[in-house]
N, C-alpha and C positions, 0 to 999 in steps of 0.2 A: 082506136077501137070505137063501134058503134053503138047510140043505147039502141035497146031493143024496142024502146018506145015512140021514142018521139023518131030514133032516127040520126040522132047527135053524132059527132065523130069525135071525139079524143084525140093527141099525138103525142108522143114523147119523145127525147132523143136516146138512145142508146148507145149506151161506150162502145170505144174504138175497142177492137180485139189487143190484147197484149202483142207487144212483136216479137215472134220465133224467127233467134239468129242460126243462121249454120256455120259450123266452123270445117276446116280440111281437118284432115285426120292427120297430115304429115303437120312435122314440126317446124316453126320458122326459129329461129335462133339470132343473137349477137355475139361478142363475147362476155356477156355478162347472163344472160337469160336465155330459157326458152318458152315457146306458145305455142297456141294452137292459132291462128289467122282466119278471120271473119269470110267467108264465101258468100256473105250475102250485101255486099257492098257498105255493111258499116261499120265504123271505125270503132272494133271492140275487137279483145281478142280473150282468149279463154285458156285456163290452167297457166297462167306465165309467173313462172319460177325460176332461181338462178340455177344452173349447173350441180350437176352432183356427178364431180371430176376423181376418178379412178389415179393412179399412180402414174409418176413420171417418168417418159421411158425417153433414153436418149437414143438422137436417132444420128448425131455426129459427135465423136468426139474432141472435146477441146485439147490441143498440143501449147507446147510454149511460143508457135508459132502463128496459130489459129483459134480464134472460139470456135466454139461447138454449140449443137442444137437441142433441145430436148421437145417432149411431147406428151399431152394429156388429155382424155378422150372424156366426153360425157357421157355417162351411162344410161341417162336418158332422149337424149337429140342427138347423140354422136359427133356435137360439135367438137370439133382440137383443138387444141389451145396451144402454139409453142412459145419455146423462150431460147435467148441464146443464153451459151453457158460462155464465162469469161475464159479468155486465154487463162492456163496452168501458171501459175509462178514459175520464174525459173531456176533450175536444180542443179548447181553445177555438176558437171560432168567430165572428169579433167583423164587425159589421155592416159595411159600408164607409160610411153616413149616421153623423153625428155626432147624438152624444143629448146633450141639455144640461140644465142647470139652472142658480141662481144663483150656481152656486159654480164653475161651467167647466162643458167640453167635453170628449167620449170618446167612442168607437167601442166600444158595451156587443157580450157575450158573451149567449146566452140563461143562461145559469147565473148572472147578473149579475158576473162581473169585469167592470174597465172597463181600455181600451186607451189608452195615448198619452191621458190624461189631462192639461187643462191650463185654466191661468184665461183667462177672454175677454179679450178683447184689443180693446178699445172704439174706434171711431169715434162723436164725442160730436156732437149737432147740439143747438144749443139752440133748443127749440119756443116758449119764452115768455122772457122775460130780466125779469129782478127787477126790481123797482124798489124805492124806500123804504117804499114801503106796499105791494106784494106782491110773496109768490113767484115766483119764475120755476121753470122747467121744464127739463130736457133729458133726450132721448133715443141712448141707446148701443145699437150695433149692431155683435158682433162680426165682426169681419172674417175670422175664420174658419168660425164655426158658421151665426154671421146670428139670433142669439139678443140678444132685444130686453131693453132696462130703462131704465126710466124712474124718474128722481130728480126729487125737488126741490132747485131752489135758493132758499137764502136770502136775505130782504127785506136791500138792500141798508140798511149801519148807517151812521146821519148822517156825512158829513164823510170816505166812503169811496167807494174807485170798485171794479166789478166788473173781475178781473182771468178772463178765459176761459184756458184752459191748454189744452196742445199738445204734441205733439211735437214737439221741435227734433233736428233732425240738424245736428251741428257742421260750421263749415269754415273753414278757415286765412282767417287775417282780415291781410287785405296792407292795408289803410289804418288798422289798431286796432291795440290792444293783445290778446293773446289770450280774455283772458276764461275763463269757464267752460263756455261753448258750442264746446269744440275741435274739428277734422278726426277723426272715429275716435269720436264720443260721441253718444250719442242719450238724452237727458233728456225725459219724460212730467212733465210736472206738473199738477197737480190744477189746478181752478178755488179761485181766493182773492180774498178783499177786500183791498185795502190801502190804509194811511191817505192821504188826497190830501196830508196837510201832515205833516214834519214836528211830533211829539208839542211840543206851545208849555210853557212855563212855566207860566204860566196853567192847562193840562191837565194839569198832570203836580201842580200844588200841588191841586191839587182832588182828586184820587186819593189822594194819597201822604198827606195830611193826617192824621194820626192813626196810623199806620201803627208797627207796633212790631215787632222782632226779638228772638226770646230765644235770648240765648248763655250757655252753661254757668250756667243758672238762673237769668239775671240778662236784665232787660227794657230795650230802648233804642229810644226816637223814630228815627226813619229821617226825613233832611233833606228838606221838602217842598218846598223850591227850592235844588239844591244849584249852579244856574248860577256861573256869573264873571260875564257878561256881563247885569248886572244894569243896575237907577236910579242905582243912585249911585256905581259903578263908576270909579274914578279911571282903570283902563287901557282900559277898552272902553265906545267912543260908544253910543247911544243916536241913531242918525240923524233929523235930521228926517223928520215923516210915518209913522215905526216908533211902533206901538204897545209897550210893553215887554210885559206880558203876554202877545201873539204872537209872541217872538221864541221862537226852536227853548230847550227847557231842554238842557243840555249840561253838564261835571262830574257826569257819571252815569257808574257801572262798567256795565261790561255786566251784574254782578249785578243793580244799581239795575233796570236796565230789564228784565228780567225778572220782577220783582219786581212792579215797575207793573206788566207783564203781567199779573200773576195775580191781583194787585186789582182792577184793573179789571176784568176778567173778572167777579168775584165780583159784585162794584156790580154789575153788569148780570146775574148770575143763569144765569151760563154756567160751563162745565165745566172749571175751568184748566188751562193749557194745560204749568205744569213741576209737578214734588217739587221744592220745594227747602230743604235744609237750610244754615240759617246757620252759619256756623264762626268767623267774625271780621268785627267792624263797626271805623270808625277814623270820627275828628272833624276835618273842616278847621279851622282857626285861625279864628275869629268866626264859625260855625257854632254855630249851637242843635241842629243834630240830628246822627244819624252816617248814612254811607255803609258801604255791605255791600262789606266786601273780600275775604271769601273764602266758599266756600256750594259744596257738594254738589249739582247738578241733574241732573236729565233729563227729558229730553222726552216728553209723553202725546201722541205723533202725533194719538189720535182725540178729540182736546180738541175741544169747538167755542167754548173761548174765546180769548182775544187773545193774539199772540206774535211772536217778532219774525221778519222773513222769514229765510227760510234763502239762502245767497248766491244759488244759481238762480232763486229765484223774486227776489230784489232787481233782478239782470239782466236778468232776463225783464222784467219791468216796468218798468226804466229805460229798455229798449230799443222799450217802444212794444208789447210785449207780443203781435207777431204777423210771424214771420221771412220774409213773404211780403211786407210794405211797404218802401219805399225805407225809414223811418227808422229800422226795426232796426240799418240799416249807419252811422247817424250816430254822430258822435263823442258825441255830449255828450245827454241826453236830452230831446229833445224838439230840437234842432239840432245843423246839422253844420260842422263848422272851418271856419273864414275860409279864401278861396281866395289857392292859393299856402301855406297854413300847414298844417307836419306834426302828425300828431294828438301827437306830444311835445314839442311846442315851450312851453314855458314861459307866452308868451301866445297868447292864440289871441280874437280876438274875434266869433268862433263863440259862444262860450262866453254873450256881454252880454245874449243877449238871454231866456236861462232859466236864468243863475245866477251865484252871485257868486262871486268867487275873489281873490288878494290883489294883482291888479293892476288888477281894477273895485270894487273894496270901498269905496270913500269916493265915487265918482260914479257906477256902475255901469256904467260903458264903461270897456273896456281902456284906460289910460296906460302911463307910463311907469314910475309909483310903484309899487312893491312894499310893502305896508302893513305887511309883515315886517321892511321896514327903519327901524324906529325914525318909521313915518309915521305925524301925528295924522290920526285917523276910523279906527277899525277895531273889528270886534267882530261879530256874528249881526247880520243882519237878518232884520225881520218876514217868515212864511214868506208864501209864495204872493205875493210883488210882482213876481216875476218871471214868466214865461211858462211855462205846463204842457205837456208832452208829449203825446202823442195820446190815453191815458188820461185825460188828468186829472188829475197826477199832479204835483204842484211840488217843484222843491228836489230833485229828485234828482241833480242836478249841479251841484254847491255848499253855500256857507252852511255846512252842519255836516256831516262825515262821519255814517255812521250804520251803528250793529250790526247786525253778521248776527249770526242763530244760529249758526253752524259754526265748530268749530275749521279753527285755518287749519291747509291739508294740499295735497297735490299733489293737481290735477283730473287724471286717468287717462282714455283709451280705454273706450270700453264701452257697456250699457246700462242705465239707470238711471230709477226711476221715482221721485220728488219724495224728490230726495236731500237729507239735511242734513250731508253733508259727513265727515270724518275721526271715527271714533268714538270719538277723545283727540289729547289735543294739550296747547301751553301758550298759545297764543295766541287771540284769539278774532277773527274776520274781522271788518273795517267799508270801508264801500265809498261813494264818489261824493264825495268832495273836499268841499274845505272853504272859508271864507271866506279863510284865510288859506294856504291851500296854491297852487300852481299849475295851471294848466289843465288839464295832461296828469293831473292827480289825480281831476279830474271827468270824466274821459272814462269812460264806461259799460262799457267792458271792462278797465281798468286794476285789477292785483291783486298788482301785486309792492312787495313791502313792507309787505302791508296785514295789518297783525294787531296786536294788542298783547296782554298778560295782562288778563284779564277783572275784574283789579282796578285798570287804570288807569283816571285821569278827567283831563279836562282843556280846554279853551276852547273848541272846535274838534270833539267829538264827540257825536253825540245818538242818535238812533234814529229810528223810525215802526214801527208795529205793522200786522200784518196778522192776519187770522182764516179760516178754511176758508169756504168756500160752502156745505156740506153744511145742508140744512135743518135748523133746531132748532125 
């Protein structure tokens, strides 16, 4: 400015104008914010706020095989936001058909769990039946799945009969003895051979011959006829018509016969059928060899060679071997009690005409002698003179008690597939009377009383061996 007088000039400076920014009206956005963007080339932006995001909308879904997508929109800048969603957990889903193989049945998942898993449950038909020079066959079909298998069966072995096995459902026995077939029990037993005769003397010296036991390092001959009821035998006849070589051998422990079991076995080139370790041998008085009194055993269930039956499969097959025939319900095997006589009556001549007992012992018809009482004629007789049961099957009721595998134990309610009985004990079970016992002893369901220590021997007790059916 100028004075008005002299003329002077003044000057000052004057401030810069403020700066006026423009922004766009469209929104710029991240995923975190939005603004408005400087249009006038400086680095400033205007209203920038985070999102204000509206609901999650999926826009794939997730399976157990894929994730999935979802989505969320700002209600201000319209920016989207997504996200994946995790694959589903997976939820089994198990077919309602049964899937099988040989090992059972299950209701499979696609992811492979299996449901309600369980082994087949066989309905057996036999398509071919053994014979001594061929295989037989049979076909199982389970009764749940309906899944097929086919076995062989084994060439039936000289001097045995094929025993087919079943399920038996028990049931209170109003004219027997109970048995091991009770009310409340369902026993499965396998198909097996069993010997038709009592094991003879003659059979048992032929095996046992040579035969040696080592106890605490030291080696002993094992007696290859350790009978009483011998040739020269001062107390036990030798009946006319009795071969002595086929008379049942008998003064065996249960050891003994177990023993044979596994020899023989071997002889024939088969799988035996115990372990057994020796602990104590002892010598009868005029005996050349010892008997096995005390031994360590157990049983190879999947042996295919020779053993002796376990009590179920003894009943089973004393009884005719099929709970659907009248002679299952007989007293005695292979017949049934004289009419009018209870199955415990002491005589029964029921009994005369498939077995002997100590009141037909010297003529083989019920008297009145008891050969227990000090009467001369008594002792085994030759096996098979008597009459076989509907197997084939002699001697099973009478002549000589005989070994079961099992300790003796209480038979239980329940179900059970090819049982050997109590898994300890002190007694070992023998079953179907004797020459010198009473009738009610050979009755087929009779088991009270029946046991003794697996180191006793004595006039009156032998065995018979059976073997699996399973092809070898």
């Amino acid at each position: 400015r100028s004075c008005t007088v002299c003329g002077y000039t003044a000057t000052e400076a004057i401030e810069k104008l403020a700066r006026t920014h423009k922004f766009a009206e469209s929104w710029s956005k991240d995923a975190t914010y939005h603004w408005h963007a400087a249009t006038c080339g400086h680095d400033v932006t205007d209203s920038k706020t985070a999102h204000t995001f509206g609901n999650w909308t999926t826009t794939k879904e997730a399976t157990e095989e894929a994730e999935g997508s979802k989505e969320r929109t700002c209600t201000v800048c319209g920016y989207t936001a997504t996200e994946v969603i995790e694959k589903l957990d997976h939820t089994h889903k198990f077919a309602t058909e049964w899937t099988s193989d040989a090992t059972g049945h299950w209701h499979a998942c696609n992811c492979g769990e299996k449901s309600e898993f369980a082994t087949h449950t066989f309905e057996w038909e036999i398509t071919q039946n053994p014979t001594e020079t061929e295989k037989g066959e049979k076909t199982g079909t389970c009764t749940v799945c309906d899944y097929n298998e086919t076995v062989e069966i084994a060439k039936i072995p000289e001097e045995f009969v094929f025993v087919k096995g079943d399920t038996v459902t028990g049931a209170t026995n109003e004219n027997n003895y109970e048995g091991v077939f009770i009310e409340g029990r369902t026993v499965t037993l396998s198909d097996f051979y069993m010997g038709k005769y009592e094991v003879t003397q003659e059979e048992y010296a032929s095996v046992m011959e040579g035969q040696k036991v080592t106890v605490n390092g030291t080696d002993y001959a094992l007696e290859s006829n350790p009978s009483y009821c011998t040739a020269d035998s001062t107390s036990y006849t030798l009946f006319n018509g009795d071969v002595q070589e086929k008379r049942p051998v008998e003064g065996v422990t249960w050891f003994d016969a177990v023993w044979y079991c596994n020899a023989l076995s071997e002889k024939e080139g088969l799988t035996k059928a115990y372990n057994i370790e020796v602990t104590e041998v002892k010598q009868e008085r005029g005996k050349t060899g010892y008997y096995i009194y005390g031994a360590n055993v157990t049983l190879n269930k999947n042996a295919t060679g020779y053993r002796l039956p376990t009590e179920a499969e003894w009943e089973y097959a004393a009884r005719g071997g099929d709970p659907t025939k009248d002679d299952w319900n007989y007293i005695f095997s292979g017949a049934d009690t004289a009419a009018g006589v209870s199955y415990d009556s002491y005589q029964n001549s029921g009994l005369d005409s498939v077995g002997w007992y100590c009141y037909n012992n010297i003529t083989g018809i019920t008297g009145d002698s008891d050969v227990t009482k000090n009467v001369s004629g008594k002792g085994t007789h030759q096996v098979g003179k008597k009459a076989a049961n509907r197997l084939g099957l002699y001697d099973m009721s009478g002549n000589v008690y005989e070994w079961c595998y099992d300790w003796k134990g209480t038979v239980s309610a329940g179900t059970e597939s090819d049982p050997t009985g109590a898994t300890s004990g002190l007694l070992r079970v023998y079953r179907g009377g004797s020459w010198n016992f009473y009738a009610y002893d050979a009755t087929v369901s009779y088991r009270v009383n029946i046991g003794t220590g697996p180191y006793h021997r004595n006039h009156y007790r032998g065995f018979r061996v059976v073997r699996s059916a399973l092809a070898q």
